[in-house]
N, C-alpha and C positions, 0 to 999 in steps of 0.2 A: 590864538594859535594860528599858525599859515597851516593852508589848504595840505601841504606836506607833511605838516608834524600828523595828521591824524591818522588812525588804522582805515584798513581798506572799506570795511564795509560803510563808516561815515562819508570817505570819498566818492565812494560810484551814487552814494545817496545825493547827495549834493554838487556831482560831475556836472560843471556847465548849464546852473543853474542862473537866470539873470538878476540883478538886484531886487529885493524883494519891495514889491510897492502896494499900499492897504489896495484891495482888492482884486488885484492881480491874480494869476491862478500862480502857483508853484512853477510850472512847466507850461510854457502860452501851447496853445494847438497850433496845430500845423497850419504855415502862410504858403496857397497854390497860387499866387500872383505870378504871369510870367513877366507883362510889362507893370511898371511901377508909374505913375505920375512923377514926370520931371520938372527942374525947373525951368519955364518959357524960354529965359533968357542965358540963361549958364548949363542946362544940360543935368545930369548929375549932378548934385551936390550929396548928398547923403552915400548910406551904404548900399541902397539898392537904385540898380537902370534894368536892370534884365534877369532875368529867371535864370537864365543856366549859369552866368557866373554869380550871382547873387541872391541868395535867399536868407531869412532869418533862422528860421529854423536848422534849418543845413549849417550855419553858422554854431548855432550853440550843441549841435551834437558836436562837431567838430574843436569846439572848446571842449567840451567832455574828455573826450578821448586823449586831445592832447594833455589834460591836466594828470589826464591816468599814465599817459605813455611817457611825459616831459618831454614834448618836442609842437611844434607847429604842426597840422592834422590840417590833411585835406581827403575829403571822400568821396567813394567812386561810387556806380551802381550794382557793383560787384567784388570779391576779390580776384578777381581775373582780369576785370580792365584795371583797377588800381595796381598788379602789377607790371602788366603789359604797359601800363604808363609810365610805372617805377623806368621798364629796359628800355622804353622807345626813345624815352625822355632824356636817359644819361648817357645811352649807346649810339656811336656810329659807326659808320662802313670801315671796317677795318682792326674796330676794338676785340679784346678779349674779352669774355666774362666766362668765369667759373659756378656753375651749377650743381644741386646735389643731386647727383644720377639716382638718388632713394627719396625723394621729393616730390610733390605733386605732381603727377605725369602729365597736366596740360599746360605744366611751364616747357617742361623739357619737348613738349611734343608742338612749343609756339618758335621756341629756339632752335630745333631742329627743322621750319620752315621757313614762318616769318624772318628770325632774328639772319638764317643764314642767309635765305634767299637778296638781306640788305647790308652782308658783307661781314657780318660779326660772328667771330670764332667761340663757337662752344666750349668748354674744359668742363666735362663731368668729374663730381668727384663725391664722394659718400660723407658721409655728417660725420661719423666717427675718424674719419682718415682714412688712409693719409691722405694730406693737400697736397698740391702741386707745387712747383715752385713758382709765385705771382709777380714773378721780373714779366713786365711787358703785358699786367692784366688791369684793364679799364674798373671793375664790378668782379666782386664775389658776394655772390646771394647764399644766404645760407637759411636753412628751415629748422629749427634747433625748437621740442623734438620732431623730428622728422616722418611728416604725415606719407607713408600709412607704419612704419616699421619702428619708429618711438626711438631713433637713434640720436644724441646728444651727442653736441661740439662746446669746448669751451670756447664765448662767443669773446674775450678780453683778449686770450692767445690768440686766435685767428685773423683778430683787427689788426693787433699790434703785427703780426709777420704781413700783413695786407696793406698797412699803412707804410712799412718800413719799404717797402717796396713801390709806394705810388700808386695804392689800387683802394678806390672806394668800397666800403662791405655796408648791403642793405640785408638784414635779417628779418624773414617771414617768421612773423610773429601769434600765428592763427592757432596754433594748438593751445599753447602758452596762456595767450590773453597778458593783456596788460599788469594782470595781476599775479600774476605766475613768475615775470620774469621782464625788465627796462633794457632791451638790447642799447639804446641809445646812452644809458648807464654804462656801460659796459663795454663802451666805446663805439658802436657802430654808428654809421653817419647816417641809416636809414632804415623806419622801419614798415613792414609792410604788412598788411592782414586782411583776409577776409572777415568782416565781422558779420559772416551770415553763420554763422558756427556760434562757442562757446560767449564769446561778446555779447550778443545782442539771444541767444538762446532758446527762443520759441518755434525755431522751424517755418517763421512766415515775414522775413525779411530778406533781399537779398542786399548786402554792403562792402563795401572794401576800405584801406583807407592808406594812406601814406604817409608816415610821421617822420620829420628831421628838423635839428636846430642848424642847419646850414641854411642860410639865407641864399644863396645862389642855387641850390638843388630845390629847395623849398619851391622860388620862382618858375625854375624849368619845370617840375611837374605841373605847376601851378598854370603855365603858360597852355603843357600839354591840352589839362582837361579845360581849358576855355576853347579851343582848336576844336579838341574833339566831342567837347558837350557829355562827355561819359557822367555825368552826376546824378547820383540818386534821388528820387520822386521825394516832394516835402511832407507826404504821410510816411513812408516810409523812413524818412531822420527821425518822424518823430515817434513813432516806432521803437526804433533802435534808442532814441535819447531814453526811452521811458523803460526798457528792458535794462539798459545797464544798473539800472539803483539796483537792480535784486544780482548784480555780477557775483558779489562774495557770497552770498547764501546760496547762488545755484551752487558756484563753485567748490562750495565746501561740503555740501554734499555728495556733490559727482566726484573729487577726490576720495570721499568717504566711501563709497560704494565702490571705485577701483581699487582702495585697497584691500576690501573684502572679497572681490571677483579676484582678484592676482590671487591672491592666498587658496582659495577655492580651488581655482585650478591649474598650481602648482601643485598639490595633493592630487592631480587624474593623471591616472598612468595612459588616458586616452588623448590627450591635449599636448600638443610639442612646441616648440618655439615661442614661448609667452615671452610676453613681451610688455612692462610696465615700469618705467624709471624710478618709481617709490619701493622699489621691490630691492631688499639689501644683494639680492642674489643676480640682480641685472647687472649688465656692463656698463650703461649709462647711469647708475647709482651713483657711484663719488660725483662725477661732475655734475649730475643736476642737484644734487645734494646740496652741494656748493652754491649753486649759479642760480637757481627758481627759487621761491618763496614757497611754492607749491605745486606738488603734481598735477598733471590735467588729468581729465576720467577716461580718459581713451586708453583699453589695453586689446594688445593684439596676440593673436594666436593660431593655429593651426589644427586641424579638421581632417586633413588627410586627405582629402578628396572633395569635388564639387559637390556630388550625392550627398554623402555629410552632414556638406556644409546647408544644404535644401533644406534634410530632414529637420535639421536641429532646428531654425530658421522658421518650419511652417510648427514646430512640436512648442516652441518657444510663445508665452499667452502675453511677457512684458514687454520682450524684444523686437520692436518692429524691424523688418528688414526697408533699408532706408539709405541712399550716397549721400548723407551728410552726418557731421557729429556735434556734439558740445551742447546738444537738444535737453530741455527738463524730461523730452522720454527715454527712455534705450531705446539705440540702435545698432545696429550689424550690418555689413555687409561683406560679401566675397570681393574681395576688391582686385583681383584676376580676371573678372569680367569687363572690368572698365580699364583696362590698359596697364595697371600697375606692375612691374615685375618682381611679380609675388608667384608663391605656389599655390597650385589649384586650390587646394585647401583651407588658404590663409584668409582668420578674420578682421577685421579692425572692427571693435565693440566699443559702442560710445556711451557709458555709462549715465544713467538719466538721475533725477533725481527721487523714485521710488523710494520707498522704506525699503531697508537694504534686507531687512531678513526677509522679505517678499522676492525680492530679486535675485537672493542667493537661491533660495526652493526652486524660484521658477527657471533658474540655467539647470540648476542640476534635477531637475526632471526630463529637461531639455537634451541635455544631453545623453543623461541616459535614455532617450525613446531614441536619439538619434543613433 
């Protein structure tokens, strides 16, 4: 069988794994070599001259991921520089790109100085719609669902009116995960993710990464992080290589455990604005229906207020309060406090992978002390 034909949880077991040889370990440990032995006379011959464009390790997570995402993968030390490299790298003085104004707030808040202060025109626009019209736009990025507010675009329509038009479209793909949903399937020519989230899943990695089958984009980013050396430490790939084989078990639990938390508390007449795409009653239901393989564990909601949001927060024994998600713990946070244009009240809850009747008791104590 090819690496395709198989279900998910065989492939992140076997993501980017190198030929098997008698004695070999499964997975080599990590290589911290900066300079390599060269040859005297010709320089480089092999894969490796230098640590920051060259490492093995770095290499085979980056096989990994590409085999989950189907595209060529290169990764950053974060998803902030992977995609601060994605813009820098495809944009210049003069271009447009469209952004989702309900999307991570330290893209929009790098766009709103770096990007303009170097000539490039902003166009906000929300995941759900409406678009603009992309006559005359370099880049449309899209977050699909859309961190912190869980809003879905369909990612095929948006290529097709972005390509009809002469505009490149890279999709942040961090909520999702690879196995949620192939933007690069689906037509986008680029995809981009932090995988210090739901990817790599223990809360003690930070990573990014950029995926596309264009060979000329592929290069320019490629070119970027040689320039700027953004590449993540060879413990930390292998790390992250070694998190990804359990991708389909965290994942199908922390989907599992959202769809008991959404049901929960759509039943509290104290809880407003939930927010969870596996939920028949949401708006993003048909299309991600459609479009993901499967929901991520992240659902969001509202509180009312900051106080609230505190009580429930310190009353809560599973929930850590925490600014990141896709963790084997639950997490929560007020995401009003860190820039998000959200209301005071509003949570984004990142379902861990607990026994879920544990974790239904321990919200709804929580919430009733809060």
């Amino acid at each position: 069988m090819s690496e395709l034909s198989y279900s998910d949880g065989t492939r992140v077991v076997h993501a980017g794994l190198p030929e098997a040889e008698p004695g070999d370990p499964f997975l080599p440990g990590p290589v911290f070599a900066a300079p390599y032995h060269l040859d005297p006379e010709q320089g480089q011959v092999g894969d490796n001259g230098y640590g920051r464009p060259d490492n093995p390790t770095r290499r085979l997570l980056e096989s990994a991921i590409g085999q989950l995402e189907g595209g060529r993968t290169l990764t950053f030390a974060s998803g902030q520089a992977a995609i601060t490299a994605l813009l820098l790298s495809v944009l210049r003085s003069g271009d447009t790109v469209v952004l989702p104004s309900d999307g991570y707030f330290t893209v929009r808040s790098f766009a709103e100085s770096t990007l303009r202060d170097l000539g490039v025109t902003t166009v906000p626009a929300p995941t759900a719609g409406p678009f603009p019209d992309f006559t005359g736009v370099r880049l449309v990025l899209l977050e699909t669902p859309a961190n912190p507010g869980l809003d879905v675009c369909d990612i095929a329509e948006v290529a097709a009116a972005a390509h009809a038009a002469g505009a490149l479209v890279a999709v942040d793909n961090t909520t999702a995960t690879p196995l949620g949903q192939n933007p690069l399937a689906l037509g986008a020519d680029l995809v981009v993710a932090s995988g210090t989230k739901a990817l790599t899943g223990h809360s003690d990695v930070l990573l990014g990464y950029v995926a596309t089958n264009d060979p000329a984009l592929f290069d320019k980013v490629e070119t970027w992080r040689k320039h700027t050396g953004a590449v993540p430490g060879a413990f930390d790939a292998w790390l992250a290589h070694r998190s990804i084989a359990t991708l389909d078990l965290r994942l199908a639990r922390q989907s599992q455990n959202a769809a008991a938390v959404a049901a929960l508390l759509s039943g509290r007449a104290d809880v407003t604005g939930l927010r969870w795409p596996g939920l028949n009653s949401d708006p993003s239901y048909a299309v991600a229906s459609r479009q993901m393989r499967r929901i991520p564990g992240v659902v969001s909601f509202d509180l009312g207020d900051a106080q609230r949001v505190a009580r429930f927060l310190t009353a809560a024994e599973l929930v850590f309060a925490a600014t990141s998600f896709g963790g084997v713990h639950t997490t929560a946070d007020r995401r009003a406090q860190w820039g998000d244009d959200t209301s005071p009240g509003f949570i984004r809850l990142s379902c861990g992978i607990e026994d879920t009747v544990d974790l239904l008791a321990d919200l709804t104590a929580a919430l009733d002390e809060a």
